[in-house]
N, C-alpha and C positions, 0 to 999 in steps of 0.2 A: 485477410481478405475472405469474404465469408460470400457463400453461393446458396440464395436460397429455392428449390426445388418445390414445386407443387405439380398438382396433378398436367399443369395444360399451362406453365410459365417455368420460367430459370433467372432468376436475378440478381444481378454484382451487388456488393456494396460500393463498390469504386467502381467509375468507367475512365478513369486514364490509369495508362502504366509505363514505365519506365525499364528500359532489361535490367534483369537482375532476377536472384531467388524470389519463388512465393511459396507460401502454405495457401491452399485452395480449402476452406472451411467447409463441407458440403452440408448442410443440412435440409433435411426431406421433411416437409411442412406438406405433405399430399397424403392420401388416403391408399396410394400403393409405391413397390420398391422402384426405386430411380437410382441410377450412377451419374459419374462424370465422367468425362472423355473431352479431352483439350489436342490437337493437332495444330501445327505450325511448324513455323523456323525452328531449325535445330533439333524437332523428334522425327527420328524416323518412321515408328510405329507410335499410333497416339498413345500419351499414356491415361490410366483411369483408373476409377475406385472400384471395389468392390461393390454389388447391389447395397443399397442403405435401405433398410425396413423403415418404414412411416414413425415419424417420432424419435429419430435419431440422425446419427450425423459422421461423417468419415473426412480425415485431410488426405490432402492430392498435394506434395512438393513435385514442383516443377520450377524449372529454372527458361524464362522469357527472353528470347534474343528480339531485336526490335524486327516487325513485319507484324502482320495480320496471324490470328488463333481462331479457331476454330474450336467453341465449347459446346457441349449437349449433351444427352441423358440417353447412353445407348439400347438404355430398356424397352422392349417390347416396341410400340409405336411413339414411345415419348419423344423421339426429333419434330413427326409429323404431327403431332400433338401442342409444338412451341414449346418446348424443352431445348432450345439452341440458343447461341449468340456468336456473333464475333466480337471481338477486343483487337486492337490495334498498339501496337508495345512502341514508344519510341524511344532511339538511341541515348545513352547515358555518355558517350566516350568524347563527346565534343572539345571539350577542357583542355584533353592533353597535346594531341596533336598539333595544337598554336604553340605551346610552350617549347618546344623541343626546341625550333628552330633560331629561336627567340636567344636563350641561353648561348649557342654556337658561336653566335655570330657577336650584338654587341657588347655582352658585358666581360666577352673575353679578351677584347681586343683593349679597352680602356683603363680596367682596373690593372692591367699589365702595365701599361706606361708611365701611370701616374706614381702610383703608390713606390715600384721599384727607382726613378729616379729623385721626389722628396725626401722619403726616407733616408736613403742611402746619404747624400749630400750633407740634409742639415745637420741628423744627428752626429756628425763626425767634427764638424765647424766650432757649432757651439751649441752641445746639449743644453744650456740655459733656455734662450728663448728661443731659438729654431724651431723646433719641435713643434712648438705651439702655432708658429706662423706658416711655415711650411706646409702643413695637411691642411690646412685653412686656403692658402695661395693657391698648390697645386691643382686640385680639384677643378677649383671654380675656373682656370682657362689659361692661367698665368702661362705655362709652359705650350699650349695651343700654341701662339703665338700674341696676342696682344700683351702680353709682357715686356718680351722680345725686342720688338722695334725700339718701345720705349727709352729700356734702360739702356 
């Protein structure tokens, strides 16, 4: 992610972000020294670079939790100068929280009844063809009950 600084602007290369680690690129394309200074979620004092002299460049790792950041160049009058931005970071964790509940409930309850009474039965009858029929049968509903009534 690279921050390009000049005398009277501050510019992302990206405008979306996601939480997670960054490396903050700084580099100073202006005629005097500038820093960075990033504040939000989860710093409690902003963190920042050291002044960058004209024609060079310093990284700023900072680690983004989703909310609003607050960047700009705390040198001299460079904020009131347009040296600032905000970025707006959104959440990465949506994924897992559906999955949990997911797991618990139906794929515990089904692959217990099936697998333990197929197995058990055919293979013991008639290893020959059982086997083959059985994981076939079972699954698809036989033991549910439409099997059941029939036979």
């Amino acid at each position: 992610m690279t921050v390009t600084e000049k005398d009277n602007s501050l510019k992302l290369s990206k405008t979306t972000f996601t939480a997670g680690p960054y490396v903050f690129t700084v580099k100073n394309e202006g005629g005097r020294e500038h820093a960075l200074a990033i504040s939000g979620p989860g710093l409690t004092t902003p963190k920042q670079t050291p002044g960058i002299s004209p024609g060079t460049q310093a990284k700023l790792h900072v680690s983004l939790q989703p909310g609003t950041y607050q960047l700009w160049s705390p040198s001299d009058n460079d904020r009131a100068n347009g040296l600032q931005t905000k970025i707006t970071v959104s959440g990465s964790g949506g994924v897992v929280p559906p999955a949990s509940p997911s797991p618990t409930g139906s794929p515990t309850e089904s692959p217990t009844s099936s697998p333990t009474e197929s197995p058990t039965e055919s293979p013991t009858e008639s290893p020959t063809g059982s086997p083959t029929e059985s994981p076939t049968g079972a699954p698809t509903g036989s033991p549910t009950g439409p099997g059941t009534p029939g036979g």
